[in-house]
N, C-alpha and C positions, 0 to 999 in steps of 0.2 A: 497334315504330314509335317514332320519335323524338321528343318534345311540345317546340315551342317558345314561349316563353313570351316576349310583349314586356310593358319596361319603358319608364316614361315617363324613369324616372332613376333611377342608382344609387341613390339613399336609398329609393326604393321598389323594387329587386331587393333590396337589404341590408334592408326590414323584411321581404318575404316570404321571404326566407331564414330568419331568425328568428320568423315566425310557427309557432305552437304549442311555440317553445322557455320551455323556464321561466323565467321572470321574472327571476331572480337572475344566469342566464346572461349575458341581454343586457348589463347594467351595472352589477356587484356593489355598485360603491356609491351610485350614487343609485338604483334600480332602474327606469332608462327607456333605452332606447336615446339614444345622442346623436345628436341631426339630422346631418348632415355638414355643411348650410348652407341656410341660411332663405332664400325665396324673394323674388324682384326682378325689377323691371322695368325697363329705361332703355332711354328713347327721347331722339332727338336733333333737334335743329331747325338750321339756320346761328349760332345764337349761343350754343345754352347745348347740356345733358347733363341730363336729366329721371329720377332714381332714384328709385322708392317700392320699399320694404324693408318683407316685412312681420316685425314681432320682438312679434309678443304676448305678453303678461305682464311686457316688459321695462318700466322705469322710464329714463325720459330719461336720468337722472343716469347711469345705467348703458351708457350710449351713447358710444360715441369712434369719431372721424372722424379719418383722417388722409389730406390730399392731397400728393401728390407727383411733380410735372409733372404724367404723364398717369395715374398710379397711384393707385387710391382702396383704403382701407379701411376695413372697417367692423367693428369688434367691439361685442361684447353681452354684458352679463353676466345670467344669471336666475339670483335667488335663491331658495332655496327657503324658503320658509314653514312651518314644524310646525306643523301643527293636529289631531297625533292628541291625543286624550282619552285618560284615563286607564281600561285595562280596553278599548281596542279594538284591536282585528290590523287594520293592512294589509294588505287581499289583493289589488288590482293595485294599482300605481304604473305609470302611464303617461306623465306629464309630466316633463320633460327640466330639468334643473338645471345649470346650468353657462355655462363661454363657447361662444358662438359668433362667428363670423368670416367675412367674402367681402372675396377682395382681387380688383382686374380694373384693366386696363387701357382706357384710353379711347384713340381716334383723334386726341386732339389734349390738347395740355396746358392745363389747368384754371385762371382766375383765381383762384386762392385769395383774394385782399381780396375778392373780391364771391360767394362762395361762401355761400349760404345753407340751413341745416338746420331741419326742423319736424316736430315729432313728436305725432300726435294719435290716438286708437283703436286703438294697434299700429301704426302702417302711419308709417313714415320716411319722409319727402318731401326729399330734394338736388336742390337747381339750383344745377348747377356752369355757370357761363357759360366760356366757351372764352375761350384769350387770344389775345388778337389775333398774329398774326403779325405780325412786324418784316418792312419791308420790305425787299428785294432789292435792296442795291446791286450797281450795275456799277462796274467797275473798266476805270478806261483803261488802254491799252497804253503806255508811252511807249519 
C-alpha cells in the first residue's frame, strides 16, 4: 500500500528527507542544512504593501532591500560565531550560516522615496506605500 505524506513546504519535505541523515551530509561546510527561505507575511490595504520577514540571528547591518518597480528583495547574511572551547567536539550543528534571500513581486509598483524599513526581535517590518498611478489621458481625434 502506497503512504502519502503531506507537506506544508518544500523546506519541510527537503528536512524530512534528510532526517536521520548524517550531519556532515546535509552541509559539508557549515554543518546545517540551508533554509531555502525565511518566512513572510505581506498583507495589502489601498495605499501601501505591509511585509514582516522573520530573519533571526540576523543583524540589521546585515540586511539589504532592494525595490524595483513592483519587485522587492530581500537578502540576509548570518554570521556565524565560534564559540567552541578548547578540548570540546561538536556533536550536532543545527544552525544555518550563510545568505539568505526572497525576491516577489507585488500587484503594483512601489514608492521607493516613502518606502520604510524596521527591524526589531528578528522580525523585518516594509511599508512599501504603492505609487500612485498617473492619470489616463484621452487623446482627441482630429
Amino acid at each position: 500500500m502506497l503512504n502519502v505524506t503531506r507537506f506544508n513546504s518544500l523546506e519541510d519535505a527537503y528536512e524530512n528527507m534528510l532526517r536521520g541523515a548524517p550531519v556532515w551530509l546535509r552541509n559539508p561546510e557549515t554543518h546545517a542544512s540551508a533554509p531555502m527561505q525565511f518566512r513572510m507575511d505581506v498583507t495589502e490595504t489601498d495605499k501601501e504593501y505591509q511585509v514582516l520577514a522573520e530573519l533571526p540571528g540576523v543583524k540589521k547591518e546585515e540586511i539589504s532591500i532592494t525595490i524595483n518597480g513592483n519587485e522587492v528583495s530581500v537578502t540576509a547574511e548570518v554570521k556565524q560565531e565560534k564559540d567552541v572551547k578548547s578540548g570540546e567536539t561538536v556533536l550536532r550543528a543545527e544552525r544555518y550560516y550563510g545568505k539568505v534571500q526572497r525576491v516577489f513581486a507585488l500587484g503594483q509598483e512601489v514608492d521607493q522615496a516613502s518606502a520604510q524599513a524596521k527591524y526589531n526581535d528578528g522580525v523585518l517590518e516594509l511599508t512599501l506605500p504603492k505609487k500612485t498611478a498617473a492619470a489616463a489621458k484621452k487623446l482627441a481625434v482630429h
